[in-house]
C-alpha positions as CSV (number, residue, x, y, z in Angstrom):
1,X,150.1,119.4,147.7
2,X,153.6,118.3,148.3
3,X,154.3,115.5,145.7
4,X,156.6,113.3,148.2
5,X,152.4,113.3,150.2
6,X,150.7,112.3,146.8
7,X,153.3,109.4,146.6
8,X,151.9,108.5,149.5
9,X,148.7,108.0,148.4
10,X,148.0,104.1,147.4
11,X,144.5,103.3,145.8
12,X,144.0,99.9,145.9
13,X,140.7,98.5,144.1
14,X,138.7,95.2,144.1
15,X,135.5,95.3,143.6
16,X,133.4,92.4,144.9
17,X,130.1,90.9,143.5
18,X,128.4,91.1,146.5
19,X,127.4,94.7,147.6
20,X,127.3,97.9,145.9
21,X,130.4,99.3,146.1
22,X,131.8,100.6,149.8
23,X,135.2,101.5,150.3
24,X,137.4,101.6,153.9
25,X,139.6,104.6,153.6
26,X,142.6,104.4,156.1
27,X,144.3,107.6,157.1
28,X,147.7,106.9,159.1
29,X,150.0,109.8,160.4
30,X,152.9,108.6,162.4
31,X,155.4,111.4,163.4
32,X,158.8,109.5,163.4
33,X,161.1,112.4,162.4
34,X,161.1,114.4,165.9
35,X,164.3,116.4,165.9
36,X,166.5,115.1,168.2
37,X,164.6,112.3,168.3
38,X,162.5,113.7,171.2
39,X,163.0,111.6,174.4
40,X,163.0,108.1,172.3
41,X,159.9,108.1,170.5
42,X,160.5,108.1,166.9
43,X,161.4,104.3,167.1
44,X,158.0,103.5,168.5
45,X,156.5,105.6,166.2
46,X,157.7,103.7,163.3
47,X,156.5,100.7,165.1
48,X,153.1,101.9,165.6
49,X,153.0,102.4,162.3
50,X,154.2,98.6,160.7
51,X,151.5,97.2,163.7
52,X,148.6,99.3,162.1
53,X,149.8,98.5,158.6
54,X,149.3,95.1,158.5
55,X,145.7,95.1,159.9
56,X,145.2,96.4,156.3
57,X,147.8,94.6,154.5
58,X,146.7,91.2,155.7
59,X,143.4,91.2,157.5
60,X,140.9,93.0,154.8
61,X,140.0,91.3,151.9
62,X,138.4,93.2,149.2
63,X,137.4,90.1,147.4
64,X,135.3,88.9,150.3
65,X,133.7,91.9,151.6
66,X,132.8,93.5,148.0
67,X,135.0,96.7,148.8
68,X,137.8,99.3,148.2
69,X,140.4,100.0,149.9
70,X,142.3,103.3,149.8
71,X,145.2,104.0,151.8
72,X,147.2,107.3,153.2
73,X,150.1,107.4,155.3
74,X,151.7,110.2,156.3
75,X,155.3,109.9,158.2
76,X,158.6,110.9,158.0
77,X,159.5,113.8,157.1
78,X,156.3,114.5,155.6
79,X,154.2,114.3,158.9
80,X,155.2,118.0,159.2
81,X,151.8,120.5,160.3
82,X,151.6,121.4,156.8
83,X,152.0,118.7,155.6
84,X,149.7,116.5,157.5
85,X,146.6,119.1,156.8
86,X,147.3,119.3,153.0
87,X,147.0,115.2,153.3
88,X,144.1,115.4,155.0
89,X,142.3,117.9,153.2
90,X,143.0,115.8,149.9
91,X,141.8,112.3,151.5
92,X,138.6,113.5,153.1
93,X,137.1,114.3,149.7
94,X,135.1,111.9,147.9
95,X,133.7,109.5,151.0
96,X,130.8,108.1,150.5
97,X,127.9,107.6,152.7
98,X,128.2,103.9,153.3
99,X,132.4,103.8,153.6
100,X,134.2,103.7,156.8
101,X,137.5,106.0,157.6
102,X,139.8,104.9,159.9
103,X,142.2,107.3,161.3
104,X,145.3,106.5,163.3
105,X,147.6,109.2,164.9
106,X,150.8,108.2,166.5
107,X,153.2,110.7,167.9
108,X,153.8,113.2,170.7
109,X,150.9,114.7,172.5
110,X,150.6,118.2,174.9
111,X,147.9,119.2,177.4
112,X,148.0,122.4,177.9
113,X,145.8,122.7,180.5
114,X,145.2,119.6,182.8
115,X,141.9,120.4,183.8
116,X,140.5,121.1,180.9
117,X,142.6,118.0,179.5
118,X,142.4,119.4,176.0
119,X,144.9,117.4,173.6
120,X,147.0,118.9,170.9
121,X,149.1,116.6,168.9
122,X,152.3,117.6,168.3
123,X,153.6,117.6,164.4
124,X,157.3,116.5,163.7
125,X,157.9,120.4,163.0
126,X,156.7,120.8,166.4
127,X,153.5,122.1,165.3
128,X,150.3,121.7,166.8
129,X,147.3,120.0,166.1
130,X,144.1,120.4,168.3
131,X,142.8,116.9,169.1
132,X,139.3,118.0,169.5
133,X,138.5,120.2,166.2
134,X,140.1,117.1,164.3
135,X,137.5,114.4,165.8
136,X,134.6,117.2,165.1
137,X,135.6,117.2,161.7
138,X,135.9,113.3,161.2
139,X,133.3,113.4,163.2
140,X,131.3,115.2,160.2
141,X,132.3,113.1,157.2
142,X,129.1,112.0,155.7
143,X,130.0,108.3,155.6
144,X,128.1,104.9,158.0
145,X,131.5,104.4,160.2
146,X,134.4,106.9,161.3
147,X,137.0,105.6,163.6
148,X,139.6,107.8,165.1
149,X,142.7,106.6,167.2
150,X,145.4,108.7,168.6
151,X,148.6,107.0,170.6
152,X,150.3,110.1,171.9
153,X,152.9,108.6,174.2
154,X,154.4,111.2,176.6
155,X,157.0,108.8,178.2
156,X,159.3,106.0,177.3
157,X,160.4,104.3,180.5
158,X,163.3,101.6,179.1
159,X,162.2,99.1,181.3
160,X,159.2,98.7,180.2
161,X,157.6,95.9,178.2
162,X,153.9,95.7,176.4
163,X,152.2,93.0,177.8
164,X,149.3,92.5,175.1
165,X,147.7,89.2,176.6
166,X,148.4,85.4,176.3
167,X,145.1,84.4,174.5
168,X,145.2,83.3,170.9
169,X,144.1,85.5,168.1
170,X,141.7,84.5,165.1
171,X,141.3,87.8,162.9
172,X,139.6,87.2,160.0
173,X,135.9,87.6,160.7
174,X,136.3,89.9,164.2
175,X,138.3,93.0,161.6
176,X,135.1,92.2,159.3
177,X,133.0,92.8,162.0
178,X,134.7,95.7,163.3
179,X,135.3,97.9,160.3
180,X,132.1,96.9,158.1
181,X,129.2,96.3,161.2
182,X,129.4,99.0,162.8
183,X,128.2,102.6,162.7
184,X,129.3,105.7,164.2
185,X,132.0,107.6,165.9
186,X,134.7,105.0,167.7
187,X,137.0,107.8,169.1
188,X,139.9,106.5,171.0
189,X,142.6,108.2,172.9
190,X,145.4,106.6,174.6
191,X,145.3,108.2,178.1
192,X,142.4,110.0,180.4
193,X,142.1,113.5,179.9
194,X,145.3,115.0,181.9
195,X,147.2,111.5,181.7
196,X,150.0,110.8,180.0
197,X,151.0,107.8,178.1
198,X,153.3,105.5,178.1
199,X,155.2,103.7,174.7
200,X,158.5,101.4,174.1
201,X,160.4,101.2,171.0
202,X,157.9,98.5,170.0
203,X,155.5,100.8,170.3
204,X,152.6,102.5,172.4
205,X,150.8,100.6,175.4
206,X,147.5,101.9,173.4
207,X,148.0,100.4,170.0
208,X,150.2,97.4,170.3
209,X,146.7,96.4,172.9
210,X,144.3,97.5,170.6
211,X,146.0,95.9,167.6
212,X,145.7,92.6,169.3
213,X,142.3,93.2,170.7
214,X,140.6,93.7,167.2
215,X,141.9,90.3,166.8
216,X,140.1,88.9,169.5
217,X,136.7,90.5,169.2
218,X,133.8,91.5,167.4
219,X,132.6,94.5,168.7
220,X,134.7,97.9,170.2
221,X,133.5,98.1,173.1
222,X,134.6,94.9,173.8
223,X,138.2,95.7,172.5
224,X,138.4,98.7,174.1
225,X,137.3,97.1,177.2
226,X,139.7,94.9,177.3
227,X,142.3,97.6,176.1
228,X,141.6,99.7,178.7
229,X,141.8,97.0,181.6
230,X,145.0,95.6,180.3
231,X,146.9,99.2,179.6
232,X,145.9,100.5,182.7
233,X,146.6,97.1,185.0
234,X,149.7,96.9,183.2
235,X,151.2,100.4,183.8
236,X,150.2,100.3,187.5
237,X,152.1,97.3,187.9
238,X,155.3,98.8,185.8
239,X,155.6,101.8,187.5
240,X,155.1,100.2,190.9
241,X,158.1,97.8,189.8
242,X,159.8,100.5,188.9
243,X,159.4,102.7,192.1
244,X,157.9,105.7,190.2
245,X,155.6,107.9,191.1
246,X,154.0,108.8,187.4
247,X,150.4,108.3,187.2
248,X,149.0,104.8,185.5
249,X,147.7,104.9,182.1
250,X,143.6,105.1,181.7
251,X,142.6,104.9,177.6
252,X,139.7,107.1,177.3
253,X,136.8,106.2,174.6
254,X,134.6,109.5,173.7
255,X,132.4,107.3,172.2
256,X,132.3,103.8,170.3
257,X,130.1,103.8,167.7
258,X,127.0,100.7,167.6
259,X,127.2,97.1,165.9
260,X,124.9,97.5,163.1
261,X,121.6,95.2,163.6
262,X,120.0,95.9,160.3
263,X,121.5,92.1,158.9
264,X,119.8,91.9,155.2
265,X,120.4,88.6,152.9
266,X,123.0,90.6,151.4
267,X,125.0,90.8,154.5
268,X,124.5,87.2,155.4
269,X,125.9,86.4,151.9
270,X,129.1,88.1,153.4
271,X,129.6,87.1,156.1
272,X,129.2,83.2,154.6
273,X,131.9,84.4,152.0
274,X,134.2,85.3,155.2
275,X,134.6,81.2,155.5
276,X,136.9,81.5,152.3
277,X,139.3,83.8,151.0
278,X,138.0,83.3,147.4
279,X,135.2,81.2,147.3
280,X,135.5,80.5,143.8
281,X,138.5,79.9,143.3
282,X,137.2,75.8,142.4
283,X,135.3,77.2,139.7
284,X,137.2,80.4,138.0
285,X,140.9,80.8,137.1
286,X,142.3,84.3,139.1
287,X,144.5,85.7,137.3
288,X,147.9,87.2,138.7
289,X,146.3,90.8,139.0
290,X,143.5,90.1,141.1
291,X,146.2,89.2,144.0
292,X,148.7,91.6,144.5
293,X,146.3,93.4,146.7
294,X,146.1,90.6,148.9
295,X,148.6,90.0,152.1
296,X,150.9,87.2,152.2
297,X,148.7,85.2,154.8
298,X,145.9,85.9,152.9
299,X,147.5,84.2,150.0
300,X,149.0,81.3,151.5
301,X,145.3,80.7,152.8
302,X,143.2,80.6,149.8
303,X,146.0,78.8,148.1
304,X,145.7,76.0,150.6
305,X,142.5,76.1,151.4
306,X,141.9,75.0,147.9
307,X,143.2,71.6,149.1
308,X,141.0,71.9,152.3
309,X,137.8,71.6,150.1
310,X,138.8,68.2,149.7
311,X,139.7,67.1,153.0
312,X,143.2,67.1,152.8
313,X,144.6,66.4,156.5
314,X,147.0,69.1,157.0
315,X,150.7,68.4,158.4
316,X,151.0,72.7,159.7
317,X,149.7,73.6,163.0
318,X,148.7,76.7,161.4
319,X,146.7,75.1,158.9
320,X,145.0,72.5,161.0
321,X,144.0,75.4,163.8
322,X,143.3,78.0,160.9
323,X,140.8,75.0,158.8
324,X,139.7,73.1,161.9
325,X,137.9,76.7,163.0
326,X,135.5,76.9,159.4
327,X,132.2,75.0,159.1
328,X,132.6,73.9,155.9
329,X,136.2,72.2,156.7
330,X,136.2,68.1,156.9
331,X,139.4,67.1,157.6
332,X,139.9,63.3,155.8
333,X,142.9,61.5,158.3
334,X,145.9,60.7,156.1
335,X,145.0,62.2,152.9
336,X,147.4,63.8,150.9
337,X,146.6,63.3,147.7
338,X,143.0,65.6,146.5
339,X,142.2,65.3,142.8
340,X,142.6,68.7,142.0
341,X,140.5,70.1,138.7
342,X,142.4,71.7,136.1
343,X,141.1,75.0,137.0
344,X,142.3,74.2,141.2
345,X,145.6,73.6,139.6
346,X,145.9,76.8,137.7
347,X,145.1,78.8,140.7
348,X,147.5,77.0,143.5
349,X,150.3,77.5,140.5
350,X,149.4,81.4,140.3
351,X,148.6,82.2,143.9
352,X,151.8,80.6,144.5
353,X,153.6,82.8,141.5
354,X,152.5,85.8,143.3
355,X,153.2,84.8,146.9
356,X,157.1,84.7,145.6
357,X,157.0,87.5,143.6
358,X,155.8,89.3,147.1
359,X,158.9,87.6,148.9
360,X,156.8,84.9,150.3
361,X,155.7,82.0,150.5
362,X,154.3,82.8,153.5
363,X,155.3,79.5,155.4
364,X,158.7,78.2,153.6
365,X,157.9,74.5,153.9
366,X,157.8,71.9,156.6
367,X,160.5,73.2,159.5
368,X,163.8,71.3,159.2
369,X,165.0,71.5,162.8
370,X,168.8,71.1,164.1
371,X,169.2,67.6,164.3
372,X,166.4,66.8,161.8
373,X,166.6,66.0,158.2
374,X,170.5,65.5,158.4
375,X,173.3,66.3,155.6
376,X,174.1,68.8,153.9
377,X,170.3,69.2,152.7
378,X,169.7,72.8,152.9
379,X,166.8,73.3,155.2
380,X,163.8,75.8,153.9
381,X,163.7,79.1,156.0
382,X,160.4,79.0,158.2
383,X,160.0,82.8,157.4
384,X,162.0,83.8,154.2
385,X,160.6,87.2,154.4
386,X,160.6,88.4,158.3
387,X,163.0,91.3,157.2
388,X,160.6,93.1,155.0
389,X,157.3,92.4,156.4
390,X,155.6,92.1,159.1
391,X,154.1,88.7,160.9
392,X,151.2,87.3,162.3
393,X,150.6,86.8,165.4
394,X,147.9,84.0,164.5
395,X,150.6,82.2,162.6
396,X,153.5,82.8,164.8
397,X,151.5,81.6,168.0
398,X,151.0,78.3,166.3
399,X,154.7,77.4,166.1
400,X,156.6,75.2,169.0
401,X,159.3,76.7,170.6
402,X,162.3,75.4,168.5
403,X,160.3,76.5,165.4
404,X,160.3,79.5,166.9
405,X,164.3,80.2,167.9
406,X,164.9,79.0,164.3
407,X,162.6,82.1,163.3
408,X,164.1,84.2,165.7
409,X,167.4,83.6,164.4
410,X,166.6,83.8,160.7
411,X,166.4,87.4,161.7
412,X,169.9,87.7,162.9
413,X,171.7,85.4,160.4
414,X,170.7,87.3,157.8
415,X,173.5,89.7,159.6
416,X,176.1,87.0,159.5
417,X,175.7,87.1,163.2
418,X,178.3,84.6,164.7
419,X,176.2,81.7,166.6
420,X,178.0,79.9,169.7
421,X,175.7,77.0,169.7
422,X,177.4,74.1,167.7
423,X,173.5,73.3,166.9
424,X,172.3,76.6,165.4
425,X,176.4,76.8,163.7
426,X,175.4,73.4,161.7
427,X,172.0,74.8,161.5
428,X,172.5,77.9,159.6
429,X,176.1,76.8,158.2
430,X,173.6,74.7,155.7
431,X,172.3,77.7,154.3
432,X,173.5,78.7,150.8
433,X,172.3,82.6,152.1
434,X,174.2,82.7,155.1
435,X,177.5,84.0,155.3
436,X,179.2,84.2,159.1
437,X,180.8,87.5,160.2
438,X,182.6,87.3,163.3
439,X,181.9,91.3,164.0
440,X,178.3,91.0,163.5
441,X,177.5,90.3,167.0
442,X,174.9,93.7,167.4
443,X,172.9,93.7,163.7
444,X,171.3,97.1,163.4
445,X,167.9,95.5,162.9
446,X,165.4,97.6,160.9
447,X,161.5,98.7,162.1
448,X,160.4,95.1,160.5
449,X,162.9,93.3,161.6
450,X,162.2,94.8,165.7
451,X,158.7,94.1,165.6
452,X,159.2,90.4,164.3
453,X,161.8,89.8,166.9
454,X,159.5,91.3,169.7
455,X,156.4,89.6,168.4
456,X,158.5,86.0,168.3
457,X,160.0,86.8,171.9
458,X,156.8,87.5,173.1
459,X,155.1,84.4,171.8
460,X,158.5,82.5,173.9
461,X,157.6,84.1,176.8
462,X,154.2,82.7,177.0
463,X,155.2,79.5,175.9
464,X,157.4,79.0,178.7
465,X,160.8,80.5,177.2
466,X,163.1,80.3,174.4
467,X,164.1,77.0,173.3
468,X,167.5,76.2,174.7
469,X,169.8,74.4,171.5
């Protein structure tokens, strides 16, 4: 195998107490090297790819769920025909009968014959992969759960935007749910058989939808339910706006797999353990290496929710939603102050050690607006690392909408870019890191930095608007 593919390859291990051992294997391919760049879609390739990512990266916990997790992505210019197969072939070995393999495609597709609405997807060496004899063969692993989702977007209309729903996202148990509970074949594909589909540069109708909807619900037919509805409402709408005559966008599901009802003690002892992010962590010291696995949310969570075992009446919107949702959370009005054990203490200091080390933490402190705070106090950065990695929607959605400009424009001062508000001037003149550049007025944002911007926009929109300074 090529060794650029094997670098790919990330195995990431934490074995939990609670089960025998299970692992989720994730297998991404996102063709973002077209020649030519192929009508537009690389850009929304690339974004298809950081959206799936952090389902993984922040919403699994190993520790919790007593599993593995082992992840593949193929992209660039790696996602080549041959490449791609000799990546597959290596991943499928080696999954075991109680595992679950998740498979995401994102990239160009070709139907070759309408009727027969056969799908090949289409390499970035403009081979050809037959849609159909891959899902047979995932189809076939001899593992509880396989999952397959391909995105192959046809068409990228500028004008249009991914409307993904206004309601509020809680992820932690519904991914559980989703990825462990079930058993199967959830086969996915982004358009009827014939269709095409439809993408932006932040990504495909199909998996910026379905991204949100395993946030919102337990089981797939649910998400895909409401996928489907929203994708295919949503594209009717668009291309009536826009005076075309292209045909709406319909996802198709060949099947969805069945919630597992077979709940044993065992189970029930997980799903309990899904109110914490370590559930121990009053009664063990972790040490650094039992963390970097774990996404910066993650981390900010079971650092502070060390503090919510004692009641302590959080300040964050975040934190008081995030809390205020667990049974086991009794908020104490005004306290501040929890008599943390020695061993509580040890593990805030660590967790914290790590969240910086991973460019966190993952909230920078309590927001110091314009016009708040005063001097020439430098005021903490809400997101200190929204240029390297990805955020949350169920963070992000908590925020009021001059917390959220401030993000926002985190983004673009990092560029030096040359604000004309005398508010947001003074604002981000206070920062030691910022560094005004009177050409900077078009920052060639990166695939992170495009999704954060387009996640916090949306979030405005919904709210009522950006905040006007």
């Amino acid at each position: 195998m090529n060794r650029a593919i094997f670098l790919t390859l990330m195995l990431l291990a934490c074995a939990g107490p609670l089960r025998a051992e299970r692992t989720l294997h994730y297998f991404g391919v996102y063709c973002n090297s077209y020649p030519g760049d192929a009508g537009g879609i690389n850009a929304g390739v690339a974004s298809d790819q950081v959206i799936v990512s952090h389902i993984f990266n922040e919403y699994v916990s190993p520790s919790a769920w007593g599993v593995k997790v082992r992840k593949v992505e193929v992209m660039g210019e790696e996602a080549t025909k041959p490449g791609i197969e000799a990546a597959w072939a290596a991943f499928a070995q080696g999954i075991g009968p109680d595992d679950t393999i998740y498979v995401h495609f994102s990239g160009h597709g070709i139907i070759r014959d309408r009727a027969a609405g056969e799908q090949f997807l289409q390499t970035c060496d403009l081979g050809e992969i037959s849609r159909n004899e891959w899902a047979s063969e995932i189809e076939a692993l001899p593992c509880r759960l396989k999952i397959l989702i391909t995105d192959c977007c046809s068409s990228y209309p500028e004008e249009f935007i991914v409307a993904e729903g206004s309601e509020r996202v809680i992820p932690w148990k519904n991914v559980y749910y989703l990825l462990v509970k079930h058993e199967g074949f959830v086969n996915i594909t982004a358009a009827s058989p014939g269709q095409a589909a439809y993408g932006t540069d932040a990504g495909g109708f199909l998996t910026i939808n379905l991204e949100s909807d395993i946030q919102r619900f337990r089981t797939w037919e649910e998400v895909f339910g409401a996928t489907q509805s929203r994708v295919l409402n949503e594209s009717t709408e668009q291309l009536r706006g826009a005076g075309s005559e292209g045909e709406p966008q319909k996802p198709f599901a060949y099947s969805l797999g069945t919630p597992r009802l077979d709940l044993t003690e065992e189970d029930a002892a997980v799903a309990a353990s899904l109110e914490y992010v370590f559930e121990d962590s009053a009664d063990r010291s972790y040490s650094a290496d039992e963390l970097y696995d774990y996404g910066l949310e993650q981390l900010y969570l079971a650092r502070n929710e060390i503090f919510a075992r004692h009641g302590y009446d959080f300040s964050s919107a975040y934190l008081r939603e995030y809390f205020g949702s667990l049974s086991w959370y009794q908020a104490r009005p005004g306290f501040k102050e929890p008599p943390l054990s020695a061993i509580e203490k040890t593990n805030v200091a660590t967790i914290l050690s790590v969240e910086k080390q991973l460019g966190g933490p993952y909230l920078g402190g309590k927001s110091v607006l314009p016009g708040e705070g005063g001097g020439t106090v430098e005021p903490p950065d809400i997101f200190p690392y929204s240029s390297e990695r990805t955020l949350s929607r169920s963070v992000v959605q908590t925020l009021t909408l001059p917390e959220l400009s401030i993000a926002r424009n985190e983004i673009f001062a990092r560029y030096g870019f040359p604000f004309s508000s005398k508010a947001l001037k003074d604002y981000f003149g206070r920062k030691s890191w910022y560094v005004r550049d009177e050409s900077a007025t078009d920052p060639d944002f990166n695939t992170v930095e495009k999704h954060n911007l387009w996640l916090i926009e949306k979030i405005e929109r919904i709210q009522g608007g950006a905040h006007k300074w």
